[in-house]
C-alpha positions, 0 to 999 in steps of 0.5 A: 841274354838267355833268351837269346841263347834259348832261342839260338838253342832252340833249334839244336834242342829240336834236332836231337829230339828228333834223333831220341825219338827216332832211335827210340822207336827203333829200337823201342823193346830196349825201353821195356828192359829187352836187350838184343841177343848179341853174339859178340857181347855173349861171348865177352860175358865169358871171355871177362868172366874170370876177371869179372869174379876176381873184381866182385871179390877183391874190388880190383880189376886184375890185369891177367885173364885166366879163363880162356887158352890157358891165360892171356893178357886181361886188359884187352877184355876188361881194363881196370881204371884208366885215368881216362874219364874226362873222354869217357864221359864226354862220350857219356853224356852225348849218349842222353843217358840212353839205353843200348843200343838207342845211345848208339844210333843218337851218339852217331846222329849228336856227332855227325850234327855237330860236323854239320854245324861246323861246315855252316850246315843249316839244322835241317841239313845237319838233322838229314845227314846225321840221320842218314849216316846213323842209320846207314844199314852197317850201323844195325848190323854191327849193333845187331851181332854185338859189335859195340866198340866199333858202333861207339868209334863209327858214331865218334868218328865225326866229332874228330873230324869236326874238331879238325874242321874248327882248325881249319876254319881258323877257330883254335881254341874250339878246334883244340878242344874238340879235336882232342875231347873226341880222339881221346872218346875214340881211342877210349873205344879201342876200336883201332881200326876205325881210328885208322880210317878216321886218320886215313880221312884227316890224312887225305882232307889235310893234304888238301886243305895244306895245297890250298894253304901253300897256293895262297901263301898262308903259311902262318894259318898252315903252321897254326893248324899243324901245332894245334892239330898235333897238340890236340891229338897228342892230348887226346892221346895222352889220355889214354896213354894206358890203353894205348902203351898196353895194347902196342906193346901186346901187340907185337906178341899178338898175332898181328905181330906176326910169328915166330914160324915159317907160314905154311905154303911159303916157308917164310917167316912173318914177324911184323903183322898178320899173315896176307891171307888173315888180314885180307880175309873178308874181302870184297868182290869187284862188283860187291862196293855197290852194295852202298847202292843196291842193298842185296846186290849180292843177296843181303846176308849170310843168315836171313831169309832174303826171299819169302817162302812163297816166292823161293825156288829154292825152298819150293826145290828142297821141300820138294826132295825126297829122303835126306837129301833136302836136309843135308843141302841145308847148310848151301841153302845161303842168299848171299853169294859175294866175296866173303866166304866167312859169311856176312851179317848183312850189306853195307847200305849207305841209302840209295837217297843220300847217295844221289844226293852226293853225286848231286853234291860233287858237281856242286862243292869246291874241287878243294874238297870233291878231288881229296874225297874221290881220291879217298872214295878210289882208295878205299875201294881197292882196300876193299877187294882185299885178296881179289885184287891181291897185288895191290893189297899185298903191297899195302900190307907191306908199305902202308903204316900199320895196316898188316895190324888189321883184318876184313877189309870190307870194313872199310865201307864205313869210309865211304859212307861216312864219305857219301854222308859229307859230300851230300852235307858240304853240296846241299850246304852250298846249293841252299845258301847260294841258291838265288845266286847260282844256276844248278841245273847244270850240276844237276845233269852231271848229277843224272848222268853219273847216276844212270852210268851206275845203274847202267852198271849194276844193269850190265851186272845183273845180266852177266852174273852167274849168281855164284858163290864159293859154297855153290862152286863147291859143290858142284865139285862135289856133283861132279864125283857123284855117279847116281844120276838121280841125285846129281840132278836133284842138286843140279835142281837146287842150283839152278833154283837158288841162282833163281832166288838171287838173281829175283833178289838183286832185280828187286833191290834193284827195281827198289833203288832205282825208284827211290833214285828217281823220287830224289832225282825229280825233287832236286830237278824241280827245286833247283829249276824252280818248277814249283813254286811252294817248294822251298828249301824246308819242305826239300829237306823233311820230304828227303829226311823221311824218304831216306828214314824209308828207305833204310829202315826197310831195309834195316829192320831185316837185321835188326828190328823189335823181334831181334830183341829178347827179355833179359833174363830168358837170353842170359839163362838160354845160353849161359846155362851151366850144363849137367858136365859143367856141373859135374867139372864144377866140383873139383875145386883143384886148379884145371882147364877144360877143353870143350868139344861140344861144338862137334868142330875143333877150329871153333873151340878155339875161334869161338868158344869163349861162352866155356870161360864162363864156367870153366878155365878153358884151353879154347876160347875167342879173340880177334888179336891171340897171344901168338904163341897160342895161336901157333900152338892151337894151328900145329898142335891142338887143331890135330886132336886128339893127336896132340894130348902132350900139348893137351897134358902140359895145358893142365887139361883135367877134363874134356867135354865130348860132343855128346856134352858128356865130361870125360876126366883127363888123367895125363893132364900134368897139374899145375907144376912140375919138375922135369928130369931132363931138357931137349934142345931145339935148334929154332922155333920149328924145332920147338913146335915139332918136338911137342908132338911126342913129347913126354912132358912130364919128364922132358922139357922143350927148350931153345938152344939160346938158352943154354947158357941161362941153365946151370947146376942142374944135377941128378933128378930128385924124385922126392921133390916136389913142387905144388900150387898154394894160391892162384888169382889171375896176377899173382900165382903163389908155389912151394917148392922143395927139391935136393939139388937144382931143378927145372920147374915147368908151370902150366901157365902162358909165357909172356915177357911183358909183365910177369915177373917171378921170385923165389924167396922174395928174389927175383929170378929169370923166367924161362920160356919152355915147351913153346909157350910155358913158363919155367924156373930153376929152382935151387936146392932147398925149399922154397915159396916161388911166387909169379906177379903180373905187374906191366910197367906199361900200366903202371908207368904211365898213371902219371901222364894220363892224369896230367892230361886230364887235368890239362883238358879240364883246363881248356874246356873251362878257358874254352866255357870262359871265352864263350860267356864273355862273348855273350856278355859282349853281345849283350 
């Protein structure tokens, strides 16, 4: 028996010996102890900081993050102990144990092989697939700027579907474990968004799969598959219960729950998801999905060199420039030229070869499978275009569940390579099993037409383009206003080289593909008309795998390659290096922020400047989902600076760092707590924000004039008061207040309903939201120990459940382990 289960094994072991080595030679500078200089990761250093350093010290995660805009739920930077372990190490031990970011490249590569198992795939066909789709050009992108969690659920994201497949395939029991194993990794990920295309891809694979069901009449097969689906997933759920129970109720007072203020423009109120232009940012142009098949259609990337210097115009024009003028066109000097304005790391190349093995396929699998997939592909499409096809989208935004949660809608090109990489697996499955039984040849010419009608495409494309961004049409704007003749023509100059560099750009990348198209093209040609004889299935299938390895790491090591990688300590000590005002600010040992405008531009304070949390608690910082009341602070009040210092001041800005790096002291800033003399009321939440701009916050509170009603007994202002911080962790905030008579307290610190609780003596007492966004208390005569304490029931509450689901995956995988053996002993 063993040795049968060894040689069954064998060729399964082979596979991922080829996705280890592959990976490894990839990304060989992180077996040396080398790691890539991750944007994203860098900036999470400083964003978990503040948590990081409570946790060394205490051995507990807090909930809380005190580091950055003033305070914000922690548990969506660093979350402490989920119950959730049976997934996160099922994720684990699929990674090999690797190191970052090899694990990423085989975990995508184990889980896409696994899918092809289950569709009846061969190894060969599984080993092609799987490496394709790992190594699909988005993958090192996104691995390249640090966009970890998203690598992790792209490379899950075929195990969910296998599992579906298994049930499908009426194999429950496996189906159910499977399913649920890798939704629960998925979530683990916390990467929704790509666990919102993976529910688009079951979506539309599942009507299908139900048509079929209901045509045939098999009614009990269509019910089974729906108990054993939903109980799957609800158990992949339900062990990450915390994560999920968290993180929905954060949303909706996060700026994917909208705000509470009129959008500027419209004047109308958005308190269900992101704003239309947020969420339709990174969009693509109507052309730009063809990037899946011409790489740098659209000139590749935002930040790399996609042309030699020997072969630029554009470079050859600048250098050329006399003055100034060369170095302040710099900045336009940019490849890329497609619908995301914001700038892009690099296309979303799916291979040139599997992509022609995938029109191929879709003459060649069963209609039950290629409508839903080009029905999905069409959808995805139009997603894509965001704000350039605006109707469409915006009434997606308002209709399709949960969608106004998420932004870049380029970002799902991950569908559609994903989608590429299943047809070419479900058409070369069918081509090699039924080869003696089926003629080919006359998908194979449907086949070519759709692939020449592409590149007639893209052909037409290169012709017509102006080669034309949104930076260029700019400035040309710009020109037009320039009255020196001298100078208008040297930027004309630049232009004009610039559309000469892209345009020779998408000629060669196109010129590229079409070789490649050809190749696959003639290979298919002479296996399916049997041209040559010694070209078996084997010899197709190696000659394709290494072609597609050519084709895409060409092309990937431009975004990630040995030279993206850097010693450890030299990255760390570059950036997270406390400059002489850190320093300096470090002294003062009293509870401060610290606004940091080293940067030289305000928006980036707030949108990326969480390497400041490192070393100080800051009002600026980075994250993808804000407490929205932050963010409609940071766009009213703190995007106006220095015109805006109430705001800064009840912030408890003590220090702000100038461009120069120079720290200057703040010495309005209002401390950590304070009592106020009197309460202006706001009639909405307009008033609200509008009132802070000539605040004097040191006396005066802003409130809503709802809660009018909750401020009784407050009397002459007592100006010996005094209220002062004792002790201060992220949860748990300790004051002692002593007053005459009843008073309004206002703390620097971030009102959120969904957690904190306040006590005065061990009592609980209502927390107050003022000044927009802070918290207050009335503090009776007397004096007092006031005490604030971060304790989310929607953590707390839910411990129980997540370790009831645990234990009951622990349970089917051992029944499942069970039914395996004594199927092997029946064999025997």
């Amino acid at each position: 028996m063993v040795k049968n289960i060894l040689k069954s094994a064998l060729p399964h072991l082979i596979a991922v010996a080829i996705f280890a080595l592959v990976a490894i030679i990839y990304c060989r500078p992180a077996l040396e102890g080398k790691v890539l200089q991750q944007s994203d990761n860098i900036q999470w250093k400083g964003m978990s900081h503040s948590q990081q350093m409570e946790a060394e010290a205490t051995g507990k995660v807090p909930l809380w993050n005190n580091g950055m805009f003033g305070g914000m739920p922690g548990y969506l930077i660093m979350m402490p102990k989920l119950y959730n372990d049976v997934p996160y190490y099922f994720s684990q031990v699929l990674t090999l144990g690797l190191p970052k970011p090899i694990n990423f490249f085989v975990l995508a590569c184990i889980c896409f092989y696994i899918l092809s198992l289950v569709v009846g795939a061969n190894p060969y066909i599984g080993i092609l697939t799987a490496l394709t789709y790992a190594f699909s050009t988005y993958n090192p992108i996104i691995v390249s700027v640090g966009h970890d969690t998203k690598m992790m659920a792209i490379a899950l994201m075929p195990g969910v579907i296998a599992g579906v497949m298994l049930l499908f395939n009426k194999k429950y029991l496996a189906g159910v474990v499977v399913t649920s194993l890798f939704v629960g990794a998925l979530i683990t990920t916390k990467h929704y968004q790509i666990a919102f295309y993976t529910i688009l891809i079951i979506l539309f694979s599942s009507i299908a799969f139900a048509i079929k069901a209901i045509v045939q009449k098999d009614f009990k097969h269509l019910l089974l598959v729906a108990v054993f689906g939903i109980s799957a997933a609800l158990l992949g759920v339900g062990s990450n219960i915390i994560n999920l129970k968290t993180d929905a109720e954060y949303s909706a007072s996060s700026i994917r729950g909208g705000s509470q203020l009129p959008a500027k423009g419209t004047g109308v109120v958005n308190d269900k998801g992101l704003g239309k232009d947020y969420a339709l940012s990174y969009s693509y142009q109507i052309m730009e999905p063809f990037v899946l098949m011409v790489p740098k259609l659209y000139g590749g990337s935002s930040d790399h060199l996609e042309i030699s210097e020997e072969k630029s115009k554009a470079i050859e024009t600048l250098s050329s420039m006399q003055g100034g003028l060369g170095q302040q066109l710099q900045g336009y000097m940019q490849f890329y030229w497609g619908g995301i304005v914001e700038g892009t790391a690099g296309p979303a190349y799916a291979g040139i070869i599997i992509l022609v093995l995938a029109l191929f396929s879709l003459f060649v699998i069963k209609k039950e499978h290629s409508i839903w997939i080009i029905s999905l592909f069409a959808f995805t499409v139009l997603l894509s275009y965001g704000k350039y096809l605006s109707g469409f989208n915006f009434w997606m935004l308002d209709h399709l569940p949960v969608y106004n949660k998420f932004r870049a809608p380029s970002m799902i090109s991950v569908i559609q390579i994903f989608l590429i990489n299943f047809t070419a697996l479900l058409g070369l499955k069918e081509v090699f099993s039924n080869y003696a039984e089926r003629n080919y040849a006359p998908a194979f010419k449907k086949g070519l037409i759709a692939v020449g009608v592409l590149f007639l495409m893209v052909i037409v494309f290169y012709l017509k383009s102006d080669y034309q961004g949104e930076a260029d049409k700019n400035l040309v704007k710009q020109v037009e206003q320039i009255k020196e003749v001298q100078i208008q023509s040297a930027i004309y100059q630049f232009t004009s080289a610039l559309k000469e560099d892209r345009k020779t750009i998408l000629l060669d990348s196109m010129l590229r593909s079409l070789v490649f198209a050809s190749i696959t093209l003639l290979l298919i040609w002479l296996y399916v008309t049997k041209k040559v004889e010694f070209l078996k299935y084997k010899v197709v299938l190696i000659m394709l795998a290494f072609l597609s390895l050519v084709d895409l790491m060409s092309v990937n090591s431009t975004y990630l390659s040995s030279d993206s990688f850097n010693e450890k300590e030299d990255t760390n000590e570059t950036i997270l290096k406390a400059q002489a005002a850190d320093l300096e600010i470090q002294k003062d040992k009293t509870d401060y922020r610290v606004l940091d405008l080293k940067s030289g531009n305000i928006s980036s304070v707030f949108n990326g400047g969480a390497i400041t949390a490192y070393f100080h608690k800051t009002i600026g910082g980075y994250h993808p989902a804000k407490l929205s009341l932050t963010q409609d602070l940071i766009e009213n009040q703190l995007y106006n600076f220095p015109n805006c210092m109430p705001s800064v001041n009840m912030l408890n800005t003590k220090y702000i760092i100038d461009e120069q790096g120079r720290s200057t002291p703040n010495p309005d800033a209002l401390g950590s707590a304070w009592f106020v003399k009197g309460i202006q009321w706001a009639k909405d939440p307009t008033a609200e924000m509008n009132a802070l701009t000539n605040l004097n916050a040191k006396d005066t509170a802003v409130m809503n004039i709802v809660n009018q009603k909750s401020i009784t007994g407050l009397n002459q202002f007592d100006t010996t008061s005094s209220i002062k911080l004792i002790s201060k962790s992220n949860d748990v905030l300790q004051y002692q207040a002593n007053t005459k008579n009843t008073q309004l307290a206002v703390f620097s610190e971030i009102y959120y309903d969904k957690g904190w609780k306040a006590y005065i003596d061990n009592k609980e007492a209502p927390i107050l939201k003022s000044n927009y966004l802070l918290r207050s208390l009335l503090i009776p005569a007397g004096s007092h120990t006031v005490k604030f304490e971060f304790k989310p029931e929607s953590y707390y509450s839910n411990i129980i459940y997540a370790q009831i689901c645990e234990w009951l995956s622990i349970l089917l995988i051992l029944i499942l382990i069970g039914t395996w053996v004594r199927g092997l002993k029946t064999i025997k």
